[in-house]
C-alpha positions in Angstrom: -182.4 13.4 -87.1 -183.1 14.5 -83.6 -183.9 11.5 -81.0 -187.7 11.3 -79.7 -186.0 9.4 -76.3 -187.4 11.0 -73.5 -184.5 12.4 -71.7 -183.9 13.4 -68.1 -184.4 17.0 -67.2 -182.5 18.9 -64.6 -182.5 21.9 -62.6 -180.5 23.6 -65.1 -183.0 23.0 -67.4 -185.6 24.6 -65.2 -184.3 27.3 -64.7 -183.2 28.1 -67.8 -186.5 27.8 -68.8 -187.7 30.0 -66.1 -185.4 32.3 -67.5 -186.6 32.3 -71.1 -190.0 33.5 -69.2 -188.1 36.4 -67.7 -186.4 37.0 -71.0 -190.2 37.1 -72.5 -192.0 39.2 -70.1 -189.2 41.6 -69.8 -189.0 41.9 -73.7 -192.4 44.0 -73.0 -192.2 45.8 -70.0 -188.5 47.0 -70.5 -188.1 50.8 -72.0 -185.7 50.4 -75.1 -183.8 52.9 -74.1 -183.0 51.7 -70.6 -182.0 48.3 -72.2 -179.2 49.1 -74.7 -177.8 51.5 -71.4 -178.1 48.0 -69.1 -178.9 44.9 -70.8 -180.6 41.5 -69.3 -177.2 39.5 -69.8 -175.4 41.5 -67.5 -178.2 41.2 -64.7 -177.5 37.1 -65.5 -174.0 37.5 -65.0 -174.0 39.7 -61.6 -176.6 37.0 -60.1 -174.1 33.9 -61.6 -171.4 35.2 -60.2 -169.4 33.8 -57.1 -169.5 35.8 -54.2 -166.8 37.6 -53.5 -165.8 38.3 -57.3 -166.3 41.4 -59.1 -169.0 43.5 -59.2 -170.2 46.1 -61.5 -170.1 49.7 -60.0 -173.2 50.7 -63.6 -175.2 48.0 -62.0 -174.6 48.8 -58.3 -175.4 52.1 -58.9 -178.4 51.0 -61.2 -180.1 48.5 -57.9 -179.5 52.0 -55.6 -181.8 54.2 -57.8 -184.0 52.6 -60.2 -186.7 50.2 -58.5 -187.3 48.5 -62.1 -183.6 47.2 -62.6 -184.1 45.7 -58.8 -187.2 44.1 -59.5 -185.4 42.7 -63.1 -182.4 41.4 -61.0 -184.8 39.8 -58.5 -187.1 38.3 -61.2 -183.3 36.5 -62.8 -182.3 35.1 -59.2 -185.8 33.8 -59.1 -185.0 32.1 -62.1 -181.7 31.0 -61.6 -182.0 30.3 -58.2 -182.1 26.4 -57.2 -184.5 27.7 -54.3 -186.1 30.8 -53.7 -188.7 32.7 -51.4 -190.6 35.8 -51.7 -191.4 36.3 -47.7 -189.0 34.6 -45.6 -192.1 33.7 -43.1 -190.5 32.3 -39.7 -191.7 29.2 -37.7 -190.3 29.5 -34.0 -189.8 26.8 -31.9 -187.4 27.3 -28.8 -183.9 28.4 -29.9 -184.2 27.3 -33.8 -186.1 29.8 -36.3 -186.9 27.4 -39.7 -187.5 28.6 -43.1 -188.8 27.0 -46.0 -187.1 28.6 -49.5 -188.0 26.1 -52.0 -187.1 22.3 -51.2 -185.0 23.2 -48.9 -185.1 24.0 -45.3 -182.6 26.4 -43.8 -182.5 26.6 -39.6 -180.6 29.1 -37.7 -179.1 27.3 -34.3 -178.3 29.8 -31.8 -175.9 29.8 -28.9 -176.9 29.8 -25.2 -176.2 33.3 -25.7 -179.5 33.6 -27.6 -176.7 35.1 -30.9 -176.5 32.2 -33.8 -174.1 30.0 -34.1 -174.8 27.9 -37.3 -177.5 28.1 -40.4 -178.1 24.6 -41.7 -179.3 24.6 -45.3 -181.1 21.2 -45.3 -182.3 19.6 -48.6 -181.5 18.0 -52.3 -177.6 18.2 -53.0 -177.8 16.8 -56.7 -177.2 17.5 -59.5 -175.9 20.7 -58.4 -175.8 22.0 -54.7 -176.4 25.8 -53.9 -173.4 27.7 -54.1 -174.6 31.3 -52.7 -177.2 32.4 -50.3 -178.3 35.9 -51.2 -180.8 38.2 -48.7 -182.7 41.0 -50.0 -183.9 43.5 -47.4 -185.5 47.2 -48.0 -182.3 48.0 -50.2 -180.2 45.9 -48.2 -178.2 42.6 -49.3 -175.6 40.6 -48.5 -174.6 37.4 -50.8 -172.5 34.6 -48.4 -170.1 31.8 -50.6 -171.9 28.4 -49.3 -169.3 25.3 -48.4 -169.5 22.0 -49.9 -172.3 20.4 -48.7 -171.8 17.3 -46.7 -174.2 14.2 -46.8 -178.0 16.2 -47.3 -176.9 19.3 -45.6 -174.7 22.5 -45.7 -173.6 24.2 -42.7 -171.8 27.9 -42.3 -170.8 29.7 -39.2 -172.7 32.7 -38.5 -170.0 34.9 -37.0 -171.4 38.0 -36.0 -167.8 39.1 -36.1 -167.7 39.3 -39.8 -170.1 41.5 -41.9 -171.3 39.4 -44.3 -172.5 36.5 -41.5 -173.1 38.8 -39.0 -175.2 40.6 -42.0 -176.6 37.1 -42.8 -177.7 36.2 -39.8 -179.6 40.0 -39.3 -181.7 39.4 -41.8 -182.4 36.0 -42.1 -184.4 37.1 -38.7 -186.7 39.2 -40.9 -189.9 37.8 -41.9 -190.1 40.3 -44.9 -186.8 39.1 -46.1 -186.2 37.9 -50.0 -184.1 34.8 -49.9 -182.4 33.5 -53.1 -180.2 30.0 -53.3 -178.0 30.1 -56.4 
């Protein structure tokens, strides 16, 4: 017989809820045909993956031409995503842009250069820090591997000599940006 004890929940078990929501809506808004050509679990398993592993060329071709499969994938890093926010809306004070995405609080520290030099991703660590930071853009994304977080923060070089920080850092700049923690 199942316990009644109340247990606690997690973020896991948010999202996975969050997820079953996605799974639900989708079940009536998805064409049947389009589903058995690109199913749900394989839009799971490109947003779960780590950055920098493989990528599926059907569902990179898939984001490039069908706005629906987009939406979908957006929709699953919404629900998997420990943090996540529609419109990256800026607040400016001096040298340090802030956004809010979720409970956490990500700043970009620029150089006297007036180019960034750090994003701090500031926030809860537990149960399960963010591992990925990915940035949706008018067709454009980049996903950026996160290091371990140390204390209540995670910080990452934003070298605008490498694409993918450089990319990072580009877009994290735009208000209209989508911004997903996984």
């Amino acid at each position: 017989m199942a316990s009644l004890e109340p247990r606690t929940v997690t973020p896991r078990d948010i999202a996975a809820a969050h997820l079953a929501r996605t799974l639900a809506e989708d079940a009536h808004a998805v064409d049947p045909d389009r589903e058995a050509v690109l199913g749900l679990h394989e839009l799971i398993a490109h947003a779960d993956r780590v950055p920098g592993g493989p990528v599926s060329l059907r569902l990179e071709r898939a984001f490039r031409t069908d706005p629906a499969v987009q939406a979908r994938y957006r929709r699953v890093l919404a629900a998997l995503g420990v943090g996540h926010s529609p419109a990256a809306l800026a607040a400016s004070t001096g040298p340090t842009l802030t956004r809010e995405v979720g409970p956490y609080s990500l700043s970009l520290h620029e150089d006297g250069a007036g180019t960034s030099a750090a994003l701090l991703i500031a926030g809860p660590m537990s149960p399960r820090p963010p591992r990925a930071i990915e940035v949706h853009l008018s067709g454009e994304e980049v996903r950026v591997a996160l290091p371990d977080p140390i204390g209540t923060r995670i910080a990452i070089l934003l070298d605008p000599a490498r694409p993918d920080t450089g990319a990072l850092d580009r877009l994290l700049r735009r208000p209209a940006a989508e911004i997903f923690l996984v």
